[in-house]
mmCIF file of the C-alpha atoms, coordinates in Angstrom:
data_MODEL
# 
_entry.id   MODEL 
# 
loop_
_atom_site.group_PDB 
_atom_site.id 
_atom_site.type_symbol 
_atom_site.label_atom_id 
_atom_site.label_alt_id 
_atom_site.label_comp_id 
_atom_site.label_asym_id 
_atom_site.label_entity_id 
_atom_site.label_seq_id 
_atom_site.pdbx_PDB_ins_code 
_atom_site.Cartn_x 
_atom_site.Cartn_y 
_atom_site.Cartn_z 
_atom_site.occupancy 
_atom_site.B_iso_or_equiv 
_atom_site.pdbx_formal_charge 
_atom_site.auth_seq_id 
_atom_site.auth_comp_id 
_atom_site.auth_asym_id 
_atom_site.auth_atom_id 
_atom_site.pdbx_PDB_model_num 
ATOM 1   C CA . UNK A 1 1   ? -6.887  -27.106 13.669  1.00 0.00 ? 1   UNK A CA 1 
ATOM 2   C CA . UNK A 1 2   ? -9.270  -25.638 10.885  1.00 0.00 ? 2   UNK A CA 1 
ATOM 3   C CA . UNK A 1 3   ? -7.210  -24.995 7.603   1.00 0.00 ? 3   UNK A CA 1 
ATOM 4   C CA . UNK A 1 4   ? -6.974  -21.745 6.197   1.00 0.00 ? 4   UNK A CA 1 
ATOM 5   C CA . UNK A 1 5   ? -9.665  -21.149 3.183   1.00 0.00 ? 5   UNK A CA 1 
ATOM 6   C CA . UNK A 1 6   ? -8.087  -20.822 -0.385  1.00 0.00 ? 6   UNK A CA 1 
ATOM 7   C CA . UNK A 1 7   ? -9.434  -17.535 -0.930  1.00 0.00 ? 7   UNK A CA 1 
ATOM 8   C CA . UNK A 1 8   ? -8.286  -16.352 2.607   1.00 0.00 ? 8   UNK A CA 1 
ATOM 9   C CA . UNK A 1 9   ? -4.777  -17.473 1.721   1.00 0.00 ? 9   UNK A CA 1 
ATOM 10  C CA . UNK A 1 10  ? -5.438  -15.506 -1.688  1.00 0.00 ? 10  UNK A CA 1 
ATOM 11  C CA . UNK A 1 11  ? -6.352  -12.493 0.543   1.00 0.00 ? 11  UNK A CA 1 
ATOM 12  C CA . UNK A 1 12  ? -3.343  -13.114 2.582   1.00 0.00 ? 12  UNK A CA 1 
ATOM 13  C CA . UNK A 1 13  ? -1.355  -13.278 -0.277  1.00 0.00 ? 13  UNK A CA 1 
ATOM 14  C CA . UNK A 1 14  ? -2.432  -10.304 -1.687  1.00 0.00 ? 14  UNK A CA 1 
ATOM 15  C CA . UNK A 1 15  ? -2.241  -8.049  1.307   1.00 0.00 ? 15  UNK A CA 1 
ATOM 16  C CA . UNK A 1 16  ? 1.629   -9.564  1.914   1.00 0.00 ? 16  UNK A CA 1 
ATOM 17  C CA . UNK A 1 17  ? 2.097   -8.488  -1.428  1.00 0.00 ? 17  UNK A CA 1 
ATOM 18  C CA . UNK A 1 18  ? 0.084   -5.805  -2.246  1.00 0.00 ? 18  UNK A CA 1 
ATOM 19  C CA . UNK A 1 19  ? 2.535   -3.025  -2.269  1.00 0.00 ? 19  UNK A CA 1 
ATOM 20  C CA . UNK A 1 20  ? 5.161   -5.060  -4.278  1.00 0.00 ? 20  UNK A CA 1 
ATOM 21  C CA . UNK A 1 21  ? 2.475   -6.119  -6.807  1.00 0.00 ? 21  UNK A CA 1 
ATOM 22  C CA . UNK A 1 22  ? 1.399   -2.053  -7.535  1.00 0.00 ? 22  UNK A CA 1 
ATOM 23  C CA . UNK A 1 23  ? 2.276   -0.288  -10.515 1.00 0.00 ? 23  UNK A CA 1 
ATOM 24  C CA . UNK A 1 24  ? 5.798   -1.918  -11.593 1.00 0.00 ? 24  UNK A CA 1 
ATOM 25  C CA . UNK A 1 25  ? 6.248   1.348   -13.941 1.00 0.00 ? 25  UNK A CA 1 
ATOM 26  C CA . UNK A 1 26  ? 5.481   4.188   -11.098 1.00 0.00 ? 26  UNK A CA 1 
ATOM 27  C CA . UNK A 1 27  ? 8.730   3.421   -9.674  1.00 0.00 ? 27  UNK A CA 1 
ATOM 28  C CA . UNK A 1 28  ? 10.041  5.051   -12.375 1.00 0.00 ? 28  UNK A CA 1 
ATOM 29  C CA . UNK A 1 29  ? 8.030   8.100   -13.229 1.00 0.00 ? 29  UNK A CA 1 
ATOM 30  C CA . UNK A 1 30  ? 8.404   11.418  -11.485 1.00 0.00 ? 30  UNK A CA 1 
ATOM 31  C CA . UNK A 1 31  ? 7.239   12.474  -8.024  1.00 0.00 ? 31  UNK A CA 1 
ATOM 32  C CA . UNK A 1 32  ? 5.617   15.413  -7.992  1.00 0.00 ? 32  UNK A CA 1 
ATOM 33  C CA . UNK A 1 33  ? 4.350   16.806  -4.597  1.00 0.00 ? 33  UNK A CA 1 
ATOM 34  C CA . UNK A 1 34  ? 1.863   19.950  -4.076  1.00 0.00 ? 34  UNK A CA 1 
ATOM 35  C CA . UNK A 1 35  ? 1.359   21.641  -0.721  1.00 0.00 ? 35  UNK A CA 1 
ATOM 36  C CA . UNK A 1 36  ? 0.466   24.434  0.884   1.00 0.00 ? 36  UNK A CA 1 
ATOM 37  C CA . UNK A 1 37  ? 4.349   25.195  2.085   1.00 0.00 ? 37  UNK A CA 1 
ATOM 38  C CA . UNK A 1 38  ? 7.665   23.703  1.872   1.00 0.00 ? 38  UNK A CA 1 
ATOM 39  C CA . UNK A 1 39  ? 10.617  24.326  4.097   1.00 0.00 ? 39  UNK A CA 1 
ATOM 40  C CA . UNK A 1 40  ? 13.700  22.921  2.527   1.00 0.00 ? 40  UNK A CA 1 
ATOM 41  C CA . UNK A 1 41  ? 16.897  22.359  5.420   1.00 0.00 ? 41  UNK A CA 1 
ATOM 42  C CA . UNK A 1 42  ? 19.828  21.787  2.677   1.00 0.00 ? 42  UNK A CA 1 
ATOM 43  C CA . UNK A 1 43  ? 22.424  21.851  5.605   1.00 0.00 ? 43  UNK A CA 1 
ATOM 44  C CA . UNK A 1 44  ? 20.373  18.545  7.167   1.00 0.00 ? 44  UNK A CA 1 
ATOM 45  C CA . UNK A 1 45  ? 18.865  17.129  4.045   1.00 0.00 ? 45  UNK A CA 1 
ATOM 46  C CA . UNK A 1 46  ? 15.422  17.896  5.054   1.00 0.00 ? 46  UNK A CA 1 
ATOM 47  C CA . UNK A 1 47  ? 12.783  18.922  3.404   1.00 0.00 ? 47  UNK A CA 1 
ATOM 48  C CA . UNK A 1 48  ? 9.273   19.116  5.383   1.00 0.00 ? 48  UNK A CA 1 
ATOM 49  C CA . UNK A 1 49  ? 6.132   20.009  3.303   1.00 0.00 ? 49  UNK A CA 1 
ATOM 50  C CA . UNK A 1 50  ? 3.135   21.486  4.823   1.00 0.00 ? 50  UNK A CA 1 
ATOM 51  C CA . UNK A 1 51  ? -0.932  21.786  4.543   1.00 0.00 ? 51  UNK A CA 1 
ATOM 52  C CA . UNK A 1 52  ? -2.716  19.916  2.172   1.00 0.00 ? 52  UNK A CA 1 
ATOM 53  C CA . UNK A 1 53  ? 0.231   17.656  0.767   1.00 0.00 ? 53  UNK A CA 1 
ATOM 54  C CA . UNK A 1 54  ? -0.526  15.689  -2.704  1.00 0.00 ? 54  UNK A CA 1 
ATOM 55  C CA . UNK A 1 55  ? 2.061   13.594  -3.584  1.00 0.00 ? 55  UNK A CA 1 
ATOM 56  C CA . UNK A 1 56  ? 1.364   11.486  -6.959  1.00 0.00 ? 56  UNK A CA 1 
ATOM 57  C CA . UNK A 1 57  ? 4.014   9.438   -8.886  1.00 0.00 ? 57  UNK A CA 1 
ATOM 58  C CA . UNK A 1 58  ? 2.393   7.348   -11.916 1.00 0.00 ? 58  UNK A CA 1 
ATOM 59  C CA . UNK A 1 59  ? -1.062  5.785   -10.328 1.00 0.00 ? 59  UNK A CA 1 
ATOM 60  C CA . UNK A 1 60  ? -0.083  6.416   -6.598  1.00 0.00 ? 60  UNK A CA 1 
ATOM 61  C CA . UNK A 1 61  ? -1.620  9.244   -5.078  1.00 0.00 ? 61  UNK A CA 1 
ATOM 62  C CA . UNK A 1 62  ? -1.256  9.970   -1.086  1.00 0.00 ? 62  UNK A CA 1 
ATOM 63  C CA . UNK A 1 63  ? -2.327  12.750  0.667   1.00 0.00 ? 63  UNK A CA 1 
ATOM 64  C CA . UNK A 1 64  ? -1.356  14.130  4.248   1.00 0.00 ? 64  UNK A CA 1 
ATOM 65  C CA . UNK A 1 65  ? -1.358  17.603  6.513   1.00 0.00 ? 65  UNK A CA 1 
ATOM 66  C CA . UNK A 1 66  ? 2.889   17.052  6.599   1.00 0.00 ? 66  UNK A CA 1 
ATOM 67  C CA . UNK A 1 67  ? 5.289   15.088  5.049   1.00 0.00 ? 67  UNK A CA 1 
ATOM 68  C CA . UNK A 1 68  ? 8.711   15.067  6.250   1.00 0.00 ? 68  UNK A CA 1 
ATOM 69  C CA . UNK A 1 69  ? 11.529  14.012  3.400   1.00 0.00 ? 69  UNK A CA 1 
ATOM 70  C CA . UNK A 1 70  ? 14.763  13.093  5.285   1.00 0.00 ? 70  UNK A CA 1 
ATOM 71  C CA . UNK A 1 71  ? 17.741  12.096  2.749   1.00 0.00 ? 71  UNK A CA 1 
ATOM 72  C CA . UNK A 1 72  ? 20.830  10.722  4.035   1.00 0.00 ? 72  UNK A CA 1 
ATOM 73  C CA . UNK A 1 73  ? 24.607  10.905  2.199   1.00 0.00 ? 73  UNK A CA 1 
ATOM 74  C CA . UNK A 1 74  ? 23.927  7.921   -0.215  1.00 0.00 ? 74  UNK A CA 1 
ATOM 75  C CA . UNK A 1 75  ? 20.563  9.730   -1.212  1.00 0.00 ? 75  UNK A CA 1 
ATOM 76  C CA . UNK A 1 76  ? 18.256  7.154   0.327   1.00 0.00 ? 76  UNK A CA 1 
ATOM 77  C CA . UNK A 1 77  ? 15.226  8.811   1.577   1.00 0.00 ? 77  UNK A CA 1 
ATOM 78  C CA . UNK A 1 78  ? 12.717  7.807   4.743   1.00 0.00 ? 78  UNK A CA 1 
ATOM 79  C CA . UNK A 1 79  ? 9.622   9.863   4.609   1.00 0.00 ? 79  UNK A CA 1 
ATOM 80  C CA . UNK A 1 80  ? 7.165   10.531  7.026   1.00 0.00 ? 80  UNK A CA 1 
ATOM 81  C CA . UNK A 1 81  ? 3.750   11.657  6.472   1.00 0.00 ? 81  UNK A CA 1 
ATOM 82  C CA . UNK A 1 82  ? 1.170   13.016  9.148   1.00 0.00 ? 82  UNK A CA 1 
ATOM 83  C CA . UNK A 1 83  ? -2.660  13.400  8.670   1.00 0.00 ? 83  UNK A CA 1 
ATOM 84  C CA . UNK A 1 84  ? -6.110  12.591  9.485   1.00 0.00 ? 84  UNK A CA 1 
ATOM 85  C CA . UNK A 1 85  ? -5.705  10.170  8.036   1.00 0.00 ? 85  UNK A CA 1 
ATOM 86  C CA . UNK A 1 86  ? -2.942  9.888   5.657   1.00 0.00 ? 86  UNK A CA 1 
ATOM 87  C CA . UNK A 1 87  ? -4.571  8.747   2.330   1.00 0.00 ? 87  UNK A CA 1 
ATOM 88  C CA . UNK A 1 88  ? -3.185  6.319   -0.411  1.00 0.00 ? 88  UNK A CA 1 
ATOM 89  C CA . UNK A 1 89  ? -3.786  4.627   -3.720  1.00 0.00 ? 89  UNK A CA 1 
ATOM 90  C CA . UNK A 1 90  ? -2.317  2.841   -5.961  1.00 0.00 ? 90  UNK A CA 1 
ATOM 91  C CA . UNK A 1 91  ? -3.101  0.819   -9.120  1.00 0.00 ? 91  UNK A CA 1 
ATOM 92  C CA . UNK A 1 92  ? -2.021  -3.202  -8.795  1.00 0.00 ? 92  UNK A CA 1 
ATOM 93  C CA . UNK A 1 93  ? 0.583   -4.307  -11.741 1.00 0.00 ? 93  UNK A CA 1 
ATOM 94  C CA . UNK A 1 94  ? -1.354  -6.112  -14.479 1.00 0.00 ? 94  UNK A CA 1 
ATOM 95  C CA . UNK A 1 95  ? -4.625  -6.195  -12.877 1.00 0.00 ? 95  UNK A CA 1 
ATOM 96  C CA . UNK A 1 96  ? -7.612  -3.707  -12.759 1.00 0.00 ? 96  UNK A CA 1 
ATOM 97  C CA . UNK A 1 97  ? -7.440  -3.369  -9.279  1.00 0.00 ? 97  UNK A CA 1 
ATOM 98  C CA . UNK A 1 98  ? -6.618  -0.668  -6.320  1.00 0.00 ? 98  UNK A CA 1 
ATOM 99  C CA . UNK A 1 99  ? -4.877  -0.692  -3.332  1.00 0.00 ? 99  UNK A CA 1 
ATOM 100 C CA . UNK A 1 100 ? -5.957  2.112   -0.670  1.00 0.00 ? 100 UNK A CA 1 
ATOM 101 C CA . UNK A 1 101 ? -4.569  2.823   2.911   1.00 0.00 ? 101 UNK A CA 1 
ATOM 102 C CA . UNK A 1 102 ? -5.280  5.046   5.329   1.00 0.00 ? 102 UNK A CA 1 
ATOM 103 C CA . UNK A 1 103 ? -3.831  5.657   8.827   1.00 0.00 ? 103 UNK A CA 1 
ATOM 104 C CA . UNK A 1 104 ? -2.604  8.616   10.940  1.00 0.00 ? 104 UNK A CA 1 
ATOM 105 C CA . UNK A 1 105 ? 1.127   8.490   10.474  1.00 0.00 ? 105 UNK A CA 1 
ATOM 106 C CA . UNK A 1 106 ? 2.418   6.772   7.755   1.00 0.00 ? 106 UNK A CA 1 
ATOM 107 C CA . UNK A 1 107 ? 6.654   6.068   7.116   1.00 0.00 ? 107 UNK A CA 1 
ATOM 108 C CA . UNK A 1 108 ? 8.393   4.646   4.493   1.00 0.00 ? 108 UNK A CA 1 
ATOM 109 C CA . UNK A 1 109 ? 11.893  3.666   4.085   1.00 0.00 ? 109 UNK A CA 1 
ATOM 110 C CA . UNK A 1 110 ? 13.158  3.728   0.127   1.00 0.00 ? 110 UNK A CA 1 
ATOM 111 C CA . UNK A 1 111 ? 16.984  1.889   1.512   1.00 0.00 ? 111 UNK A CA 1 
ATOM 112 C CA . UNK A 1 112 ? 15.087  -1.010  2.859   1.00 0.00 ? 112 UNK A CA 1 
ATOM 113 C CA . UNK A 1 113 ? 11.731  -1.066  0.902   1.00 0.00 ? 113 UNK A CA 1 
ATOM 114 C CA . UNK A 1 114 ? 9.836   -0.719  4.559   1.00 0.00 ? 114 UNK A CA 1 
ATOM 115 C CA . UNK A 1 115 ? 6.306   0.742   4.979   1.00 0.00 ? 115 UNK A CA 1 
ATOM 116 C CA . UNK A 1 116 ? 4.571   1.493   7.788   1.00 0.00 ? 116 UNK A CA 1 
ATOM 117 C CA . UNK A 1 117 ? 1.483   2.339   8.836   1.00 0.00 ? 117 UNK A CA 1 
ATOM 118 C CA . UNK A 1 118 ? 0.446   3.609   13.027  1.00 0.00 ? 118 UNK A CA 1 
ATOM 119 C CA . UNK A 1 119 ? -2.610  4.416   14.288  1.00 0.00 ? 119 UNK A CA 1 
ATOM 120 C CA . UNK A 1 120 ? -6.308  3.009   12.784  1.00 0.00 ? 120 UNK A CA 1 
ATOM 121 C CA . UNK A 1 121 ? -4.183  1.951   9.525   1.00 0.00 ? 121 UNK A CA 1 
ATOM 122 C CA . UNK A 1 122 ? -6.271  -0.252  7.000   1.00 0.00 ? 122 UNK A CA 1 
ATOM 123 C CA . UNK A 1 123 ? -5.856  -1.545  4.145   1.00 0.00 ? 123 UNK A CA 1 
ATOM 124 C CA . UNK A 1 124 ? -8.226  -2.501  1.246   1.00 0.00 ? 124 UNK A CA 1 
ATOM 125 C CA . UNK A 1 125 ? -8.259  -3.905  -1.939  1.00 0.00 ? 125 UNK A CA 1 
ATOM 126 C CA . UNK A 1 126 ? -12.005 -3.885  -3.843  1.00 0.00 ? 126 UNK A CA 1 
ATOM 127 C CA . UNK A 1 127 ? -14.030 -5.384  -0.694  1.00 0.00 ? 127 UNK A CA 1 
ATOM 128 C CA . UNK A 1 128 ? -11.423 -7.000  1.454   1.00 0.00 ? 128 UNK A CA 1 
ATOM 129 C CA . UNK A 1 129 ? -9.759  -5.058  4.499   1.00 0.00 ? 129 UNK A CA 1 
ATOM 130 C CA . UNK A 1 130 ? -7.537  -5.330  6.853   1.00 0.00 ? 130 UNK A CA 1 
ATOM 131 C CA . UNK A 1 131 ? -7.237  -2.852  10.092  1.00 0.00 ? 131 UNK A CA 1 
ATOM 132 C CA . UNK A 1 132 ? -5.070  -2.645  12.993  1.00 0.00 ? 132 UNK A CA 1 
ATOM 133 C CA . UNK A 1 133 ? -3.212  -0.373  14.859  1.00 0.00 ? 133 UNK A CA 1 
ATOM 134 C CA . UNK A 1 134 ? 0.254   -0.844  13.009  1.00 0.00 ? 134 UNK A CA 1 
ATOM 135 C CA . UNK A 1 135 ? 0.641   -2.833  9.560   1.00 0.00 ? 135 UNK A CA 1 
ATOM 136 C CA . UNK A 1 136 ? 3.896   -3.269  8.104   1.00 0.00 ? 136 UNK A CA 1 
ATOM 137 C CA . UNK A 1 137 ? 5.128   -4.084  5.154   1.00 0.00 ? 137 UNK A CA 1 
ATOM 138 C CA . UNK A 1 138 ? 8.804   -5.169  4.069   1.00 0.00 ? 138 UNK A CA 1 
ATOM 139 C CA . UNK A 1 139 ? 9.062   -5.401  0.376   1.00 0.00 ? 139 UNK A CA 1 
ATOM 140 C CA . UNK A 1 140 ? 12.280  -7.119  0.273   1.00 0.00 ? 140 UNK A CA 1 
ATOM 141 C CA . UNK A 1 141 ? 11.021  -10.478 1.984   1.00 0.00 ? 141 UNK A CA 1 
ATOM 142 C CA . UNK A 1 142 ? 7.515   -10.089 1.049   1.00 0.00 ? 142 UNK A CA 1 
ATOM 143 C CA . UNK A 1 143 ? 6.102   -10.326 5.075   1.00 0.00 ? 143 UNK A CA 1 
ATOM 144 C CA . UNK A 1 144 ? 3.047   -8.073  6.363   1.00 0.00 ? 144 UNK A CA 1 
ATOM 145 C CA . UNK A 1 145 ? 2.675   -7.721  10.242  1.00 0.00 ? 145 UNK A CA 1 
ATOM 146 C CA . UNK A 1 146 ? -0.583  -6.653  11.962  1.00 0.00 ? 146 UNK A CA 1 
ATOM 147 C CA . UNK A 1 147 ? -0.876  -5.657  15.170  1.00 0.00 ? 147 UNK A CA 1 
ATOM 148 C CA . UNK A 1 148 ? -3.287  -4.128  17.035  1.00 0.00 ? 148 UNK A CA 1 
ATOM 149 C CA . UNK A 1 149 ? -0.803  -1.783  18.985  1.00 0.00 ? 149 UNK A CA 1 
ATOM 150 C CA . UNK A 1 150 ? 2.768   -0.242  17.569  1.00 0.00 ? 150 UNK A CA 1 
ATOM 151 C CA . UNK A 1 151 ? 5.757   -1.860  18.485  1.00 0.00 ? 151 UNK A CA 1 
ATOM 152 C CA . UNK A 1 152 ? 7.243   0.374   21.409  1.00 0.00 ? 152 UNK A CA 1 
ATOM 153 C CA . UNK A 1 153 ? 3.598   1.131   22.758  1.00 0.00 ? 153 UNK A CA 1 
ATOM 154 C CA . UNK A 1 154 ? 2.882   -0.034  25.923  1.00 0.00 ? 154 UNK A CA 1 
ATOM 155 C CA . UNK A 1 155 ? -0.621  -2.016  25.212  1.00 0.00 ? 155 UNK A CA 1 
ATOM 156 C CA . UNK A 1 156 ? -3.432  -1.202  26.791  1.00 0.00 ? 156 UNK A CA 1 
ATOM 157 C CA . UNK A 1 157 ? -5.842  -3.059  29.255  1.00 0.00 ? 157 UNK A CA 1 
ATOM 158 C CA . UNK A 1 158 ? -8.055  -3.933  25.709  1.00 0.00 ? 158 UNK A CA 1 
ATOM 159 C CA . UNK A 1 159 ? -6.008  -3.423  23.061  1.00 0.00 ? 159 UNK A CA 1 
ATOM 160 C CA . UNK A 1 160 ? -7.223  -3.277  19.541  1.00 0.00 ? 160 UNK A CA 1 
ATOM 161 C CA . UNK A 1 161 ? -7.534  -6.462  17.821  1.00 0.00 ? 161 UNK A CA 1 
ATOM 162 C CA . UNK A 1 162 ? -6.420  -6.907  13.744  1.00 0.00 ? 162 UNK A CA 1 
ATOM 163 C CA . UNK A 1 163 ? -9.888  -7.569  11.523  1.00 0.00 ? 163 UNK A CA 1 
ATOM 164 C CA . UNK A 1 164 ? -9.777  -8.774  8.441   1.00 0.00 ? 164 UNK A CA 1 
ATOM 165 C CA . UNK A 1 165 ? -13.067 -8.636  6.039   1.00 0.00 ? 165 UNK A CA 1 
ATOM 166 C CA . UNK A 1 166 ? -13.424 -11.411 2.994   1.00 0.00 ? 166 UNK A CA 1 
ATOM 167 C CA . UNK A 1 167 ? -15.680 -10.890 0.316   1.00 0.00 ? 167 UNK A CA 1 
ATOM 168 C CA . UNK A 1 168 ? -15.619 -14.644 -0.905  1.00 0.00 ? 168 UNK A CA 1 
ATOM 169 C CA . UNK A 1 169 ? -15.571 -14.847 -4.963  1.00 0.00 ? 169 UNK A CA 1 
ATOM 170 C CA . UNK A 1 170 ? -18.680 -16.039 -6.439  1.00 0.00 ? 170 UNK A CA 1 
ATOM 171 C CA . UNK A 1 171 ? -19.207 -19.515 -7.410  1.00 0.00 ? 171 UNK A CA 1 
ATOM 172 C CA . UNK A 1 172 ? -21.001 -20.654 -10.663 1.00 0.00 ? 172 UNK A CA 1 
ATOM 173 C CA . UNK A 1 173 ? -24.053 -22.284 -9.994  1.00 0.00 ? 173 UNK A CA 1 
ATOM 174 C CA . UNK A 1 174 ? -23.649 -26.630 -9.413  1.00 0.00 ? 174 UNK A CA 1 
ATOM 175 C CA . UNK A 1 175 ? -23.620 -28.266 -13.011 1.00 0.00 ? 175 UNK A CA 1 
ATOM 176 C CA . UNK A 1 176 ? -22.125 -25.192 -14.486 1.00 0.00 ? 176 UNK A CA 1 
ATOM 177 C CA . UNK A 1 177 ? -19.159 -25.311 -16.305 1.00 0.00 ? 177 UNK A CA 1 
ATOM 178 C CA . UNK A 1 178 ? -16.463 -23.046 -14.459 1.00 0.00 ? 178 UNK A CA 1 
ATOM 179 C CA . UNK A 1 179 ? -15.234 -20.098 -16.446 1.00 0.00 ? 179 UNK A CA 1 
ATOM 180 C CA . UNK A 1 180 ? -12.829 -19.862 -18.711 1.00 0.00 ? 180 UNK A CA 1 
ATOM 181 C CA . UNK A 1 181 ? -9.609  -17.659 -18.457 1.00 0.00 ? 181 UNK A CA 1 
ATOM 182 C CA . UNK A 1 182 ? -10.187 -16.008 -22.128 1.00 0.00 ? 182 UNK A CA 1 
ATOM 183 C CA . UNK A 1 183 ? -6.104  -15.557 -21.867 1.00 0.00 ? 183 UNK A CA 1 
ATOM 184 C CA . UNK A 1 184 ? -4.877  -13.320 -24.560 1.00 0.00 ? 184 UNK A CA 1 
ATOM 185 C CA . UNK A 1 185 ? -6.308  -12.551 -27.702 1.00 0.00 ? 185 UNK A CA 1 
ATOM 186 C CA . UNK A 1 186 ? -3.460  -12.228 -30.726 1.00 0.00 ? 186 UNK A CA 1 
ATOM 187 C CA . UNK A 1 187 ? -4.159  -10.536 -33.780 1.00 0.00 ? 187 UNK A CA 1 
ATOM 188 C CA . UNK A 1 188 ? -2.686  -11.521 -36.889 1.00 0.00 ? 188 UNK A CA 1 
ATOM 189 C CA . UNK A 1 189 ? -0.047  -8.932  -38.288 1.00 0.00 ? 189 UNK A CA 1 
ATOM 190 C CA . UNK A 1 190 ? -1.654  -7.269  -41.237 1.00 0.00 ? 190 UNK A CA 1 
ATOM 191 C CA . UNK A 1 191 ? 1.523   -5.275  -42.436 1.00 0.00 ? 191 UNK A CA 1 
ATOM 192 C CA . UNK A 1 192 ? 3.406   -6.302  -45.236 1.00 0.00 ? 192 UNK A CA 1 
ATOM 193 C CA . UNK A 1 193 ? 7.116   -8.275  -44.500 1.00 0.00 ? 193 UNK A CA 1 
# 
């Protein structure tokens, strides 16, 4: 049994906790959501928003055809967004990096921290992806799942396998002294005490 490659475990890592590393602060901030239509059901807590549906809130930004907003009594809300594809992106906490996904229906529960993603859904961050036909995501334990076909979907004859694409990090040349983390730079406080 080969063992799995430190940066593939990395890439693991990050995938498995990709959406729980983005933004910390966007959780907070405002959602604001622009589309083409909006019917709002007050009587069933529905709200469905139609054609050309931008939804930002801090750095994410996702964009759909529909997005369904279903709240129940305790105002938790599962939404369910419909396009070809369903775009997102979000900024990773403390890092300069992205997260992007794409698929054709994408759902996510706010109660139990639950993504998912149906239908050609990838995920990337810089040069490293991951496709398959479903990808979870449950925020509360930290676990991805891959699949190439949905749960509930009969699989067919040659189903879709998952794919995942490394981009190894560049090693410094042999004899070279690895880099240093330059940590954080503090400045002496200049004002008066």
């Amino acid at each position: 049994m080969r063992r799995i490659a430190p940066s593939l475990a990395a890439l693991l890592a990050a995938f498995a906790c990709g959406f729980a590393a983005a933004e910390r602060a966007d959780r907070e901030k405002e959602i604001v959501v622009g589309a083409d239509h909006l019917l709002a059901d007050d009587a069933n807590r529905t709200s469905t928003f139609e054609g050309s549906v931008v939804v930002t809130q801090g750095t994410m930004r996702m964009t759909a055809n529909k997005v369904t907003v279903k709240e129940d009594a305790d105002r938790h809300k599962f939404y369910v967004a419909y396009g070809a594809p369903v775009t997102f992106r979000q900024k990773r906490d403390r890092v300069d990096e992205w997260i992007e996904g794409f698929a054709e229906r994408a759902e996510f529960d706010d109660l139990n921290d639950m993504l998912r993603l149906y239908s050609r859904a990838r995920v990337k961050s810089n040069q490293n992806e991951i496709t398959g036909e479903f990808i979870s995501y449950d925020m509360n334990k930290e676990l991805a799942e891959v699949t190439g076909a949905a749960p509930g979907t009969q699989p067919a004859v040659n189903p879709p396998r998952v794919k995942m694409t490394i981009v190894p990090q560049k090693k410094p040349p042999a004899g070279a002294a690895p880099a240093k983390d330059p940590g954080i730079t503090l400045k002496p406080d200049a004002s008066p005490q």
